[in-house]
C-alpha positions, 0 to 999 in steps of 0.5 A, a space after each residue: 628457575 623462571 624469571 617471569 615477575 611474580 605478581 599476585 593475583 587482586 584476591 590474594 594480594 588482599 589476603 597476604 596484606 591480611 595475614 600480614 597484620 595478623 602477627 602483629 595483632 597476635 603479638 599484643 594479644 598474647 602479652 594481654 594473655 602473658 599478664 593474665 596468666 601472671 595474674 591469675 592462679 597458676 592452675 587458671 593460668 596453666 588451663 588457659 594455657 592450652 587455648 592459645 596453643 594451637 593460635 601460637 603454633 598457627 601464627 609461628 607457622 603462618 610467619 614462616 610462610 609469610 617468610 617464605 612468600 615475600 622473600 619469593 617475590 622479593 626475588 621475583 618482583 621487577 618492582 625493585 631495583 636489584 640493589 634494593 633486593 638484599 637490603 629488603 631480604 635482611 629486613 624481612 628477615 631481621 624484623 619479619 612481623 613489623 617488616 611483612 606489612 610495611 613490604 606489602 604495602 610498598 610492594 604487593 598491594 594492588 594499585 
């Protein structure tokens, strides 16, 4: 494995930060759905079902490869100190969508 500090280029560090809210945004709008869903009928309600389908399994996929991305250069970065770096990985992993933004900003965002 390269040691080579991993520091994402001005572009995709934008869009890391991006992606990052987009859980965040997604997680409201689907208790919107989740109440419009109860509210309606459930034939209205279960053929609503089928648009925020393929949205769900994007933003499970798109959470898992923010996992993976921020614990790669979680490991990789040199802008934290050695002891901070499993501190960083349970919260990443314990509290994943409201962690991504928060560790982007401290640690990806251009400066």
């Amino acid at each position: 494995m390269s040691t080579t500090p991993w520091r994402p280029s001005r572009p995709v560090a934008y869009l890391l930060g991006l992606l990052s809210v987009w859980p965040i945004v997604y997680f409201f709008f689907f208790l919107c759905f989740i109440g419009y869903v109860f509210a309606a009928s459930p034939k209205q309600g279960f053929d609503a079902f089928r648009y925020i389908f393929v949205a769900h399994i994007a933003t499970i996929i798109l959470m898992f490869a923010l996992m993976a991305t921020y614990l790669v250069h979680l490991f990789r970065t040199d802008q934290l100190p050695s002891d901070r770096r499993i501190l960083w990985a349970v919260v990443l992993l314990f509290f994943g969508i409201f962690a991504f933004p928060v560790y982007w900003w401290l640690y990806v965002r251009p400066t």
